[in-house]
C-alpha positions in Angstrom: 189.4 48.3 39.7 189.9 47.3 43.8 191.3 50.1 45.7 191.3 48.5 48.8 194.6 46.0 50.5 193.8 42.4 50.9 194.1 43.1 54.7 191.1 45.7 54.6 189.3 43.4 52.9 189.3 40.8 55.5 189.2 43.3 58.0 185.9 44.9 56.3 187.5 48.4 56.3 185.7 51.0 53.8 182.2 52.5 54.0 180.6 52.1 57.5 177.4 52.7 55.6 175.7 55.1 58.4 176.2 57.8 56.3 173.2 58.3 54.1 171.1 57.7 56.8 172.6 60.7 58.8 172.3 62.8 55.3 168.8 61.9 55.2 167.8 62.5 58.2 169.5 65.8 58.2 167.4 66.6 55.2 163.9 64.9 56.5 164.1 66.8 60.1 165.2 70.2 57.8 161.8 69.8 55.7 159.4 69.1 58.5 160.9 71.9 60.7 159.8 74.3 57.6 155.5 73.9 58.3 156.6 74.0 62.3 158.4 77.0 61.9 155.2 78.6 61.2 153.7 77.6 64.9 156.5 78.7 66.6 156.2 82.1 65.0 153.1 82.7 65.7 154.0 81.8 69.4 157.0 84.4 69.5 154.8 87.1 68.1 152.2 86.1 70.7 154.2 86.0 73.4 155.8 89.4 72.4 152.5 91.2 71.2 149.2 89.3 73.1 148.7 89.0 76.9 149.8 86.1 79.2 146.5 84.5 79.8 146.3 84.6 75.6 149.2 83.4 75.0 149.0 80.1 77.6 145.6 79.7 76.3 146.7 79.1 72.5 149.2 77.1 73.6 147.3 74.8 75.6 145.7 74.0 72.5 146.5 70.1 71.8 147.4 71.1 68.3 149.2 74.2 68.7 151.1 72.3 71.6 151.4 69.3 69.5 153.3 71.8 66.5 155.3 73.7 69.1 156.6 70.4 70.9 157.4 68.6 67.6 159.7 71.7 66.7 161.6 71.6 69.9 162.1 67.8 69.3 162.9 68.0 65.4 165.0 70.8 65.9 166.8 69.7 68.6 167.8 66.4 66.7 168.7 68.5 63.4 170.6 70.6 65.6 172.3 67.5 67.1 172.9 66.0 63.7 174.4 69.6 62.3 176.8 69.9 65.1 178.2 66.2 65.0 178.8 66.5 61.1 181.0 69.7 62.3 182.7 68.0 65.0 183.5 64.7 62.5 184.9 67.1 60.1 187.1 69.5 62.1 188.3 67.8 65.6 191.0 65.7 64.7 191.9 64.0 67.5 189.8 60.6 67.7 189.3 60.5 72.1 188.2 64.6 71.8 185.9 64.1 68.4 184.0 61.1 70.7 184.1 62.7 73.6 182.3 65.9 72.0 179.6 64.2 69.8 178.5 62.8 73.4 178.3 66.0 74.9 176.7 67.5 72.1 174.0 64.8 72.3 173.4 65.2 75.8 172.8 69.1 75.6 170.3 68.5 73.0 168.4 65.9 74.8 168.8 68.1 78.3 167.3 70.9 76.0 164.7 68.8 74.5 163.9 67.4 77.8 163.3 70.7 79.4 161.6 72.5 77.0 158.8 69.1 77.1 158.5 69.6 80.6 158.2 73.5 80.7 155.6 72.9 77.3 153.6 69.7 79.6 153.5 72.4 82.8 151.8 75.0 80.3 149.2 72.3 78.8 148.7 71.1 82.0 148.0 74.2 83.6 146.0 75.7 81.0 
């Protein structure tokens, strides 16, 4: 049975097919942020528990500061993904529900941006 007008057939209306991607990523950046998560708690304790000099020194470790940077990057982007699902779903207005994908976007990357260089001043330094 065809749902769709003979006018959004030609026009090519219906599924924009970007969906399932988005889902999957959601889900793929969710299950590699699980093993991460680890890292950064050890970091947190450290940093709460251990002295300066002990902390900088574990995390200029190219593998702890590999882990700790691919958190910050994974979960900024599920964070991004999260937020725009929420904004498709609820902001009704088309101009406002563009307008604040973007911005959520940007303030991830900004985020994502500065924790890299604050993590590549550690490394470096240590």
């Amino acid at each position: 049975m065809d749902y769709q007008s003979p006018l959004a057939k030609v026009r090519g209306l219906g599924s924009a097919k970007s969906g399932t991607g988005h889902w999957w990523m959601q889900r793929v950046t969710a299950l590699a942020l699980v093993p991460l998560t680890y890292w950064l708690l050890v970091y947190l304790g450290m940093s709460l528990t251990s002295p300066y000099q002990q902390t900088l020194a574990w995390l200029a470790q190219p593998l702890h500061a590999v882990a700790v940077w691919s958190w910050v990057l994974l979960a900024c982007y599920h964070a991004a993904l999260g937020l725009q699902v929420v904004i498709e779903d609820y902001v009704a207005a088309e101009g406002l529900k563009i307008i604040a994908v973007w911005l959520v976007n940007l303030a991830f990357l900004f985020l994502a941006l500065a924790a890299s260089v604050a993590l590549l001043r550690i490394v470096v330094a240590g």
